[in-house]
C-alpha positions in Angstrom: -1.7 9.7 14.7 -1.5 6.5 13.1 2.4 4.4 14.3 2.6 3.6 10.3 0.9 4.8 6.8 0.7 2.2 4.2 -1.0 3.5 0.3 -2.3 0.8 -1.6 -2.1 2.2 -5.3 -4.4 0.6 -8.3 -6.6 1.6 -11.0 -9.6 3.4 -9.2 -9.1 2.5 -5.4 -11.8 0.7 -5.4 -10.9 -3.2 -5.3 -8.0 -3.0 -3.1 -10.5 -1.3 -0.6 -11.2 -4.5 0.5 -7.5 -5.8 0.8 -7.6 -2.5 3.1 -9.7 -3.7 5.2 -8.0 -7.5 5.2 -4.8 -5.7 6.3 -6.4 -3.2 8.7 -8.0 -6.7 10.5 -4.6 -8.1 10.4 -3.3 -4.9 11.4 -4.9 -4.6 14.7 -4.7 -8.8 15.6 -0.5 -8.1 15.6 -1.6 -5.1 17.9 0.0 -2.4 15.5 -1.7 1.4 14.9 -1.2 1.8 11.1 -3.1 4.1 8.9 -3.9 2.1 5.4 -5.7 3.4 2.8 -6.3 2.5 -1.1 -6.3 5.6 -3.7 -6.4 5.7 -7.7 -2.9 6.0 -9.2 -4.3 9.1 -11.1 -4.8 10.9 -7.5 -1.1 9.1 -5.9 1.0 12.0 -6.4 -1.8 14.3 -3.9 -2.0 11.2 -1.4 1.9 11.0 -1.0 1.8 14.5 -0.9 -0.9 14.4 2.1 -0.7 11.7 4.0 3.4 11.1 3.3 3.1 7.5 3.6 5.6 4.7 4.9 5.3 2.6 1.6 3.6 2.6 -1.0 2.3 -0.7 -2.4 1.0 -1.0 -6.2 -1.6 -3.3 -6.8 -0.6 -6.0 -9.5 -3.6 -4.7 -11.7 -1.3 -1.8 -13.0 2.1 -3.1 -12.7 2.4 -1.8 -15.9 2.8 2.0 -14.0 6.1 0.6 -11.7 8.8 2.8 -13.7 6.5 5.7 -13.2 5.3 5.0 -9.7 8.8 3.8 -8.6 10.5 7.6 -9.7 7.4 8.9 -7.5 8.0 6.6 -4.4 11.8 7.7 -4.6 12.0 11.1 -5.2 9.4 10.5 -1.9 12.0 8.6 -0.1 9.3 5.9 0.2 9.9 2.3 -0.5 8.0 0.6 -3.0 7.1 -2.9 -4.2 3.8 -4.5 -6.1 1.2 -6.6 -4.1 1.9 -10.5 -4.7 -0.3 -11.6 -7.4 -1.9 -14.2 -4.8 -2.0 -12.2 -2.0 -4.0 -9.6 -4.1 -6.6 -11.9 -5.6 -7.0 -13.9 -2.6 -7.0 -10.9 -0.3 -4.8 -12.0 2.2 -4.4 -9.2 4.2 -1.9 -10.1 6.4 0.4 -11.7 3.7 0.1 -7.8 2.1 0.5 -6.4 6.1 3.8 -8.5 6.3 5.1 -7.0 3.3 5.0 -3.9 4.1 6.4 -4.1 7.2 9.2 -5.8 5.6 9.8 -2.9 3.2 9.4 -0.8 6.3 12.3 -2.2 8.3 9.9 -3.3 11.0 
């Protein structure tokens, strides 16, 4: 089992699949075991329910869902915070990876 679980959140998991795998490669350079995965925000509330993740991450796409996704996150107990416009569009995985361990505490 995975040291960490981050949940990349957007419109249809499908373009923040690729910032997945940019933070995955990151991941395992700074030698850490963390599950990430990317999932629609209309399937969130199963994933968090699933995989209970560490922090959820929204992509800047559908910032527009924060209030909503933010109520989720804390009734969770999981921090929450959108992706850096930048970071996101210029897939900079480990910008994303740093992030989250900084919501994390780690």
């Amino acid at each position: 089992m995975a040291e960490k679980t981050v949940m990349l959140v957007c419109a249809a998991g499908m373009s923040t699949s690729l910032l997945v795998a940019a933070m995955q490669k990151a991941a395992v350079a700074a030698g850490k075991d963390y599950e990430i995965f990317a999932t629609a925000s209309a399937d969130a509330d199963n994933k968090i329910a699933e995989k209970h993740p560490d922090v959820l991450m929204l992509g800047p796409q559908i910032r527009y869902l924060e209030g909503e996704m933010k109520k989720k996150a804390e009734a969770a107990g999981i921090p929450m915070e959108i992706i850096n416009m930048q970071d996101y569009g210029m897939m900079k995985g480990d910008n994303v990876l740093k992030e989250a361990d900084r919501l994390m505490g780690v």
